[in-house]
N, C-alpha and C positions, 0 to 999 in steps of 0.2 A: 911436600905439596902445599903446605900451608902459605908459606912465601910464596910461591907463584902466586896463588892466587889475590892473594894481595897485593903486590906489583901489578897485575891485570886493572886491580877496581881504582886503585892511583892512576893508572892512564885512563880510564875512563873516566873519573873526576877531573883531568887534569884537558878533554876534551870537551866537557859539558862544562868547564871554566872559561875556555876559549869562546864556547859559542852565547854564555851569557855578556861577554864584554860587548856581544853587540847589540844588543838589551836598552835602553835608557827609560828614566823614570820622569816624567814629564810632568809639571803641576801649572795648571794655568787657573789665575784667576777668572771667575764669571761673573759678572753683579747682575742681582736678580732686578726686576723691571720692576713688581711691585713692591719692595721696599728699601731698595738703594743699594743693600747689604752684599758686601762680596762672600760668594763660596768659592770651594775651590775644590777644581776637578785634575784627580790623578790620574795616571793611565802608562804604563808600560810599554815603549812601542819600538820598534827596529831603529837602529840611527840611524838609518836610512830613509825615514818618514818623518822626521820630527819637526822638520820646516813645515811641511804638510798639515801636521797637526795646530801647529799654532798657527797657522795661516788660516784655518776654520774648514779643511777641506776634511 
């Protein structure tokens, strides 16, 4: 029994791998107003949004 159940939690790893490829990690620079200085904002978003994102929307 031991093996099935380990073949089980590899396909479900191997489906929460799938669904993270469509994940991306987005870093946009900001510069603050009062003193010139860039920060920088990260944010995890669907690739499906990420034009969206850095577009300011």
């Amino acid at each position: 029994m031991a093996k099935a159940a380990s073949k089980n939690a590899k396909v479900k790893d191997a489906k929460a791998a799938a669904e993270a490829k469509n994940w991306t990690k987005v870093i946009r620079a900001v510069r603050s107003s009062k003193s010139g200085a860039y920060t920088f904002k990260e944010v995890i978003v669907h690739k499906d949004k990420v034009k969206d994102f850095l577009a300011g929307k």
